[in-house]
N, C-alpha and C positions, 0 to 999 in steps of 0.2 A: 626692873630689869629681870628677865627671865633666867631661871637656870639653864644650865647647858647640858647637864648633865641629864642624861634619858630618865627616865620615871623608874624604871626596872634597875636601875645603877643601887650596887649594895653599901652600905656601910661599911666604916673602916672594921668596926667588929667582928662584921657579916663576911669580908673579904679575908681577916686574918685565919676566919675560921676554915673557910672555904682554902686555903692554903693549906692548913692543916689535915684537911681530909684528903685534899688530892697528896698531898706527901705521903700520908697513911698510907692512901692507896697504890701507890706507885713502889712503897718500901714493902709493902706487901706482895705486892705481882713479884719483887724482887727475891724477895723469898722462897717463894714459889718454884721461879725457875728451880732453885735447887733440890728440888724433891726429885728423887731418883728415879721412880715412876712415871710414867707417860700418863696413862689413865688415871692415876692422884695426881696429877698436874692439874690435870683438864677436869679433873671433880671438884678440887680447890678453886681455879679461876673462875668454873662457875659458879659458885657459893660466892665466894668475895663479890662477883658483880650483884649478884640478886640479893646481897647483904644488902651492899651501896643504894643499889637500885630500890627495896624496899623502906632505905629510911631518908632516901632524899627529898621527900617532902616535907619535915624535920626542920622548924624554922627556932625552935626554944635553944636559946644557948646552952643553957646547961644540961640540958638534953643531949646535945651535940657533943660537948665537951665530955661527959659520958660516955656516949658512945667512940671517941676516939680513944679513951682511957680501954674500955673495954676492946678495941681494934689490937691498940699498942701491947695489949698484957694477950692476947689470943696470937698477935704476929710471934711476941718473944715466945709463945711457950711452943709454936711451930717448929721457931731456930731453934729449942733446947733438942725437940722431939729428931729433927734434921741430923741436929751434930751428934744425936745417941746411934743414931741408923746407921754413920759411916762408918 
């Protein structure tokens, strides 16, 4: 009996991590909003994407996991940088 599942269908690993990055990234764009500038708005979103964008072909777990550590500890130190500026 054949699978159902398409051939490109990720593991449960591969899918938890893939959740973790788009969180990352979404808590980041979040961040972002708050920066009081317009133009370091729009310098930051596009840094984040061409981050994303330059390591999503990035298939090593611990790679990955890495690199969300390194996301997580760059997002916080944005909010520290945020909450000094107001």
């Amino acid at each position: 009996m054949a699978s159902k599942l398409p051939n490109a269908s990720l593991s449960l690993k591969e899918f938890m991590l893939r959740k973790e990055v788009l969180q990352l990234y979404r808590n980041i764009l979040r961040t972002i909003k708050q920066v009081s500038s317009q133009q370091d708005r729009e310098y930051l979103h596009d840094w984040v994407k061409s981050d994303f964008n330059n390591n999503k072909h990035i298939k090593d777990e611990l790679m990955i996991k890495s690199l969300i550590i390194h996301g997580e500890n760059s997002m916080n130190e944005l909010k520290k940088n945020i909450n000094l500026s107001k």
